[in-house]
SEGU-104192 format. One line per field, with one value per residue (C-alpha): residue number from 1; residue in three letters; z, x, y. Coordinates in Angstrom, 3 decimals. Layout:
<nodes>
num = (NUM, ...)
residuo = (ALA, ...)
c3 = (Z, ...)
c1 = (X, ...)
c2 = (Y, ...)
</nodes>
This chain:
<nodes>
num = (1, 2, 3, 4, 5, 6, 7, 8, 9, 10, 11, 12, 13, 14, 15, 16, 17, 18, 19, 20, 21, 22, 23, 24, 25, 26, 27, 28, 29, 30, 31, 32, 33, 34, 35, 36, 37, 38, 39, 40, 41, 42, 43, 44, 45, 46, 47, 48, 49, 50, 51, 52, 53, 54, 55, 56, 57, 58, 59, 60, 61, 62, 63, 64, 65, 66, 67, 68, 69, 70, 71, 72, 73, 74, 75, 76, 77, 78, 79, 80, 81, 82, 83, 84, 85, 86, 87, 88, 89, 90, 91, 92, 93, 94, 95, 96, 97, 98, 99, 100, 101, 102, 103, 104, 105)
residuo = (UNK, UNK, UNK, UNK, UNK, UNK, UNK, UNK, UNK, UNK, UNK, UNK, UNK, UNK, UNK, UNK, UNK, UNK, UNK, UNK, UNK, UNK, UNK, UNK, UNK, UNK, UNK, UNK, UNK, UNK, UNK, UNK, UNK, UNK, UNK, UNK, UNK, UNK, UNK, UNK, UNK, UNK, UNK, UNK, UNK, UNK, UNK, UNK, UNK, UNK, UNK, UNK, UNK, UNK, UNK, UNK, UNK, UNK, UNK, UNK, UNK, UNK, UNK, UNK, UNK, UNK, UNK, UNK, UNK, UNK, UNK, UNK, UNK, UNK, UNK, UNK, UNK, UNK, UNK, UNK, UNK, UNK, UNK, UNK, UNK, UNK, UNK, UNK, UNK, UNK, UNK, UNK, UNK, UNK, UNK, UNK, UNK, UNK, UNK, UNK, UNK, UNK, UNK, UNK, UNK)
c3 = (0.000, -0.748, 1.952, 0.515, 1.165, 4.348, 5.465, 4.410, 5.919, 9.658, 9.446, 8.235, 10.943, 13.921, 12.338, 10.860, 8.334, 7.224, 3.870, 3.652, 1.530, 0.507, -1.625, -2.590, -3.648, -4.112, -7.582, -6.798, -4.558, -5.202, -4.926, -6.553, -8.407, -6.095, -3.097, -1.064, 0.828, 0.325, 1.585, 2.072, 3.951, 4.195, 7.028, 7.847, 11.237, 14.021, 16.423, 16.153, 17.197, 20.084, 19.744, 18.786, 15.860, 17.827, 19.128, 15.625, 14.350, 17.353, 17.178, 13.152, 13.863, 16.462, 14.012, 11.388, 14.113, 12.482, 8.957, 10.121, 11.032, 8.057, 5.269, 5.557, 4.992, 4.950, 5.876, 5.095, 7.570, 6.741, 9.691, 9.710, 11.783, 9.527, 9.932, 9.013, 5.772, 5.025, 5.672, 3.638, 0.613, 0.593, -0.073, 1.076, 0.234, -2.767, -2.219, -2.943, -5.226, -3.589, -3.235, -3.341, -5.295, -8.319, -8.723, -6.743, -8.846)
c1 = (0.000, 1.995, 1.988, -0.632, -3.452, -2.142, -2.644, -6.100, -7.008, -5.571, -6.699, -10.775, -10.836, -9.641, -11.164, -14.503, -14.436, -16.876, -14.159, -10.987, -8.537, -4.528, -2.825, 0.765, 2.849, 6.016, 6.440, 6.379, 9.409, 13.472, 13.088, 12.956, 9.490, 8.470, 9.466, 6.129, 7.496, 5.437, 2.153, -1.396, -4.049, -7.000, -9.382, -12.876, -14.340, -16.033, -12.990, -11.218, -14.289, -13.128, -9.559, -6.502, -5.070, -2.046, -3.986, -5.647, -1.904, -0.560, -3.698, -2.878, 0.870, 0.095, -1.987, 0.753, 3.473, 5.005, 4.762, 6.189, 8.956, 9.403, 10.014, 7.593, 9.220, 6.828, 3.188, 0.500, -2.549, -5.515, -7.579, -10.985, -14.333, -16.859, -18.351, -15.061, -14.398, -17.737, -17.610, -14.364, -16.803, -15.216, -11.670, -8.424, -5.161, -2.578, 0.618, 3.738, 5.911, 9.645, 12.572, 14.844, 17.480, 17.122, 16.278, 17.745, 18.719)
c2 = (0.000, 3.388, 6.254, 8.000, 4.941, 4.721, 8.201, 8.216, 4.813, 5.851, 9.917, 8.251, 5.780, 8.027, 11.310, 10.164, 13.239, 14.723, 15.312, 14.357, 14.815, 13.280, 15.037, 13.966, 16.898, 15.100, 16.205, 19.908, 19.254, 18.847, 14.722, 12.047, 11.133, 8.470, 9.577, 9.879, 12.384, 15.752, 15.691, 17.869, 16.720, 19.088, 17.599, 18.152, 16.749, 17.509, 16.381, 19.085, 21.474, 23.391, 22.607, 25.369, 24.856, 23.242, 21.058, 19.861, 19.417, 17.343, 14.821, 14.389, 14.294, 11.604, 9.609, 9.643, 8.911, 6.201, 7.848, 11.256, 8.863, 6.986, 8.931, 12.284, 14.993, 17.337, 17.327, 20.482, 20.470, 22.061, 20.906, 22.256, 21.881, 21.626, 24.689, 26.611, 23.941, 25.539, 29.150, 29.126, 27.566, 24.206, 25.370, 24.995, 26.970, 26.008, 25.077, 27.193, 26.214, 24.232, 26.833, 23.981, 22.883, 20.465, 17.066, 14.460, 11.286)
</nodes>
């Protein structure tokens, strides 16, 4: 199973989202194609009502644990009750383009 079907199968069990979604931006980044290493994860649920956005981060961190430790490199949160997913209309930031050096071989 590659990283990506992983992350979605551990955040939809512990997160019961209302919308989820994986997004693997390895490509945008200085790596190697299939790297699995870039990730965005925009997250609707109604766990993180009432939490900080600190908090929201930690519990998806925590849930990811052994990912974040195996490869990750980076990992964009979008972590959204679902009243905020909807008062932004259903949208979540782009990416910015890597500032880093060229492609590793």
């Amino acid at each position: 199973m590659n990283r990506k079907a992983i992350i979605e199968d551990k955040l939809r069990a512990a997160l019961a989202p209302l919308h989820l979604e994986i997004v693997d931006e390895t490509h945008m980044h200085s790596v190697p194609e299939d790297a699995q290493s870039h990730f965005k994860v925009i997250a609707v649920s109604e766990v993180f009502q009432d939490k900080p956005l600190v908090q929201r981060h930690r519990l998806v961190n925590k849930i990811l644990e052994a990912e974040l430790a195996d490869g990750i490199h980076a990992l964009a949160l979008h972590t959204l009750t679902p009243q905020e997913w909807f008062d932004k209309g259903a949208k979540a930031p782009q990416s910015p383009p890597c500032l880093g050096g060229g492609k590793k071989s």
